[in-house]
N, C-alpha and C positions, 0 to 999 in steps of 0.2 A: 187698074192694078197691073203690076207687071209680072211675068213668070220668077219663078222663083221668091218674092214678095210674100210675106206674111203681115198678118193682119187681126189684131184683139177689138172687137167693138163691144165694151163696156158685159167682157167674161170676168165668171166670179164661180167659184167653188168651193161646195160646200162640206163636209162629211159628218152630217147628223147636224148634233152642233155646233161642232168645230168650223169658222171660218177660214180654209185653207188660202182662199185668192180673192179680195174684197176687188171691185168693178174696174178693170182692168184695161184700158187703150193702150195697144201698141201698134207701132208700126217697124216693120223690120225693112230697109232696102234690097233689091236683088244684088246676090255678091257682095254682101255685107258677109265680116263675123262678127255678129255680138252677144257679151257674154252677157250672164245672167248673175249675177254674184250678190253673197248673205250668208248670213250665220245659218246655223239649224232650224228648218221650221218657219222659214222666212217667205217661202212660198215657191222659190225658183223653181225647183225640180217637178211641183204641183203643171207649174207653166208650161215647163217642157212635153214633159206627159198630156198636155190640152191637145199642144202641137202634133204629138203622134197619133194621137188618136186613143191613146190607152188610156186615159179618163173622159168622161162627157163633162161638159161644164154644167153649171146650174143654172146660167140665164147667161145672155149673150151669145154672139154670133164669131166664130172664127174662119179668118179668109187665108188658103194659100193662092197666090196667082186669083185670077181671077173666080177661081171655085169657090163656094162655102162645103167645107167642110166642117162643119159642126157636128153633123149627126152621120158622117163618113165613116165607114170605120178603117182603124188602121190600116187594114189589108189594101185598103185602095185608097191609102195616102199617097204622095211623091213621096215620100220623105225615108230617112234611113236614119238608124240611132246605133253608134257607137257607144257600148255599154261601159260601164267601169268596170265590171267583172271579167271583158273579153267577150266573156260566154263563147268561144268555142267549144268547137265539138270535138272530145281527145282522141276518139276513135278513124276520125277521117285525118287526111291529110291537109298539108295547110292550100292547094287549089280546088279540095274537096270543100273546107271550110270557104275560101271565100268564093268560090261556086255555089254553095247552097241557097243561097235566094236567088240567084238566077234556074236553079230547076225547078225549083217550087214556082217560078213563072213560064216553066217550060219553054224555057230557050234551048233554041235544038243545038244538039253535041256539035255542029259547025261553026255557030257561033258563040257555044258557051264557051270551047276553049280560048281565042283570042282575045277575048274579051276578061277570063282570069288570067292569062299573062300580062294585060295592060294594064291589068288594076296591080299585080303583084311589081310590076316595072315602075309605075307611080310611084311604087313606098319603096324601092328600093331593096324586093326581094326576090329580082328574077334568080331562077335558079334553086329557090327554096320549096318548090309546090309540092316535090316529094317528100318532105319530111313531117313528121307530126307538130303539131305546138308543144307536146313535152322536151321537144329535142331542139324551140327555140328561146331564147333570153327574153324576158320579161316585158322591153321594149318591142320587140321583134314582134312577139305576140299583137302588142298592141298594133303595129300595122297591121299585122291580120286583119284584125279589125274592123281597122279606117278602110282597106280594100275590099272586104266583103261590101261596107255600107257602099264607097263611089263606085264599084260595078254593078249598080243597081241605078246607076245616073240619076240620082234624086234631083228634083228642084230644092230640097232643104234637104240638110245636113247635123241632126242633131246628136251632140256629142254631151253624156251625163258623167261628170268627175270623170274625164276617160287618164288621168294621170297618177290617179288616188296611189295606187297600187306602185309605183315605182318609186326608188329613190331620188333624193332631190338630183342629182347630176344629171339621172336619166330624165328625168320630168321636163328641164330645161333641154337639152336636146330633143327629146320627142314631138315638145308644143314648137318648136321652131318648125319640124318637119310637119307637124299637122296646118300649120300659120302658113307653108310655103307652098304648098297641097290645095290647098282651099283658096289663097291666089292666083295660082297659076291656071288651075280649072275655074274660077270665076265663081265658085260655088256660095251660095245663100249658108250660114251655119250660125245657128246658138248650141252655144257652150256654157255649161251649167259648172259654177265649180265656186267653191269655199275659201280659194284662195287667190289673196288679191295681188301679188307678185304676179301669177301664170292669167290672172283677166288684165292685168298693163302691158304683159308680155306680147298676148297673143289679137287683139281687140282692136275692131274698129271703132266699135262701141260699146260703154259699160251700163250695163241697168243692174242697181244697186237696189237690192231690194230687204225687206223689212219689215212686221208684221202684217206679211199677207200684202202689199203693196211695193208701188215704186219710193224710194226715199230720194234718189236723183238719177239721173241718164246723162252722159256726154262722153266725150272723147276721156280716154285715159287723162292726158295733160288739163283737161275742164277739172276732174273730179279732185285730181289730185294740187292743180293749182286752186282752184276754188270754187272749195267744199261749202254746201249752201246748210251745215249743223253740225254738230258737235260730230254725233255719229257717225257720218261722211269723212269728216277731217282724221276724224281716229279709225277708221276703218280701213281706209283709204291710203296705205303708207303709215309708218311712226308718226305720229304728232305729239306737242306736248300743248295742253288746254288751261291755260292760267288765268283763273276770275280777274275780269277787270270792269270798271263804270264809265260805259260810252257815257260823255259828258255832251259831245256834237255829235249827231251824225248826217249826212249828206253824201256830197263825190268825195269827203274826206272827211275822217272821224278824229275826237278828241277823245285822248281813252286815257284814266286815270289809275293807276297801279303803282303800288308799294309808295305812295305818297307823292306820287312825282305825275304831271301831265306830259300826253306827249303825243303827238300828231303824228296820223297815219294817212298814206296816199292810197286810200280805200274804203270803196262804198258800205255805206251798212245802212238801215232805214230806221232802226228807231234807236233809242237812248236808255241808260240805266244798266242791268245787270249783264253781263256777257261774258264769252269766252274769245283768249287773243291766241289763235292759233302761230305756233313756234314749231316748223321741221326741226328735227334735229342736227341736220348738214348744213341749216343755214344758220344756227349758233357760233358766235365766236369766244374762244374764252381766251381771260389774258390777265396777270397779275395786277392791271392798273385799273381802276376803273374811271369807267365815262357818264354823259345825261344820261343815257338809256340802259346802263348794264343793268345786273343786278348781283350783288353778293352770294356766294356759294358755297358751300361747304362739299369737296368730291366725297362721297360715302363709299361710289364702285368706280376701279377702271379696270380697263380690261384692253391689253393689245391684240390686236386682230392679221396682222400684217399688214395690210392694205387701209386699215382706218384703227382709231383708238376709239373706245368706248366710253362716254361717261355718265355716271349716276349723281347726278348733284340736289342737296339740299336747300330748298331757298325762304324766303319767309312767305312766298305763294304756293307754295307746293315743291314736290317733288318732277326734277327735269331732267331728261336724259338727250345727252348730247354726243355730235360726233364728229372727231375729227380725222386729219390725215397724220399719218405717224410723227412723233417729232423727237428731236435728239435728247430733249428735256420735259418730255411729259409729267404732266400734274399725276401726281399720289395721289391716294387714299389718304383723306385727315387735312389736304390744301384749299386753302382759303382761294378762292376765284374771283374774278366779275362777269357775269356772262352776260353779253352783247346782242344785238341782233340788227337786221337791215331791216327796216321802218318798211324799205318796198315790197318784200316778200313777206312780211306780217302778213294775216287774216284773221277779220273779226267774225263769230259764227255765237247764235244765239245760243242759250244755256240748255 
């Protein structure tokens, strides 16, 4: 194992009855970020909490670096957690706040100072250590934060929803600067978060997870080009899931839908009932139709500036599609054929 490395060998968490974490292998690289991403109750946040130290597992062995720390408790983890709530402290100042876990390890007043100005120079708030966090903005705070946990030089880096809290403008600026932070220091970090735009944004790696286990792991572009279930592909970005009957399957499938056969340049292993996953930006829609479109009725559109929206009706279900503006967009009540590229289809079991 290497420093900063984490490491799940077959943990599982319980509470009473409830199975919070069913047998769990993971492995984490040093100076990796990866996220942990799922609905409510999916188990991530269970996971993170293994890693601080704030739950015990129920069976299995947890490794950071070469230590087990299993039966460790937090206080003598490496590790540091950026909370969702900030949890600052209002009454101190903001190098009192990210000072305080360096006096609680009683680092002497020679070293504690240089050391909260490099962490507050990191997030880009030299200058601010006089003022309280009521008198900083919302993001602001959240460096707080991030600088309390990296002047405490963690080998791991855990961050829980540390974005919840802010508007979407701010969110995407912040995860950039927590993304540029955590490469530039080389640091180990899981990021626990519900949403799957700010785990593509910010991710080396995605673990997708789903009652109480993993449902798939890979790079953002793995997950999101090819989703290995239904729930993947719809989790993972807009998809749209249209019943079809693989008739072949092999290194290319024969897949039957709305009456019409039609070959795709992609693997799938067995045959019969399925779903043909369709992004919505790689729909084409067009007054004429072709072999592979399909007929449409628009029910919604909506211009966006930057792309058109559309809600279309079909004899397989309901599809929503997206285009870039055009001088003659489709209405509400217009008849379509909507198209697709055969290469960027995916077939995912039902």
């Amino acid at each position: 194992m290497t420093k900063g490395s984490v490491r799940f060998e077959g943990v599982t968490k319980h509470f009473d009855d409830v199975v919070a974490l069913k047998p769990l292998d993971l492995d984490i690289a040093p100076g990796t970020l990866v996220t942990l991403l799922g609905p409510s109750g999916c188990g991530k946040t269970t996971t993170l909490r293994l890693v601080a130290g704030l739950e015990s597992p129920t069976s299995g062995r947890i490794f950071i670096g070469d230590e087990d720390v299993t039966h460790l408790s937090a206080t003598y983890r490496k590790v540091s957690m950026v909370f969702q709530s900030y949890a600052l402290f209002p009454h101190m100042t903001v190098a009192e706040n990210v000072g305080y876990g360096l006096t609680v390890k009683r680092v002497s007043k020679s070293e504690l100072r240089p050391r909260v100005e490099e962490g507050l120079a990191m997030v880009g708030l030299e200058g601010f250590g006089d003022r309280l966090p009521s008198e900083l903005s919302g993001g602001q705070q959240q460096r707080v934060a991030v600088a309390r946990a990296i002047v405490l030089e963690p080998e791991v880096l855990l961050l829980d929803e540390p974005l919840s809290n802010l508007d979407a403008k701010l969110r995407r600026h912040v995860r950039e600067e927590i993304r540029e932070i955590q490469q530039r220091l080389n640091l180990t970090a899981i990021y626990v978060t519900h949403d799957q735009e700010e785990a593509m944004a910010v991710s080396d790696r995605i673990i997708v997870m789903k009652n109480a286990e993993i449902a798939q792991e890979g790079a953002p572009a793995d997950l999101y080009e090819r989703p290995n279930s239904a729930f993947i592909a719809d989790f993972i970005g807009d998809a749209n899931l249209l019943p079809v009957e693989v008739a072949r399957s092999g290194e290319t499938v024969d897949i039957v839908f709305d009456g019409r056969r039609l070959t795709l340049p992609t693997a799938f292993s067995t045959t019969g009932q399925a779903n043909l996953v369709l992004r919505p930006h790689q729909l084409r829609l067009s007054h004429e139709a072709s072999a592979d479109s399909l007929p449409a009725e628009v029910s919604y559109a909506a211009y966006l500036g930057n792309q058109v929206q559309y809600t279309l009706d079909t004899a397989l279900g309901e599809i929503f599609a997206v285009t870039v503006p055009d001088a003659t967009p489709f209405r509400k009540g217009d008849t379509v054929h909507v198209g697709f590229d055969p290469v960027a289809a995916r077939i995912v079991s039902i």
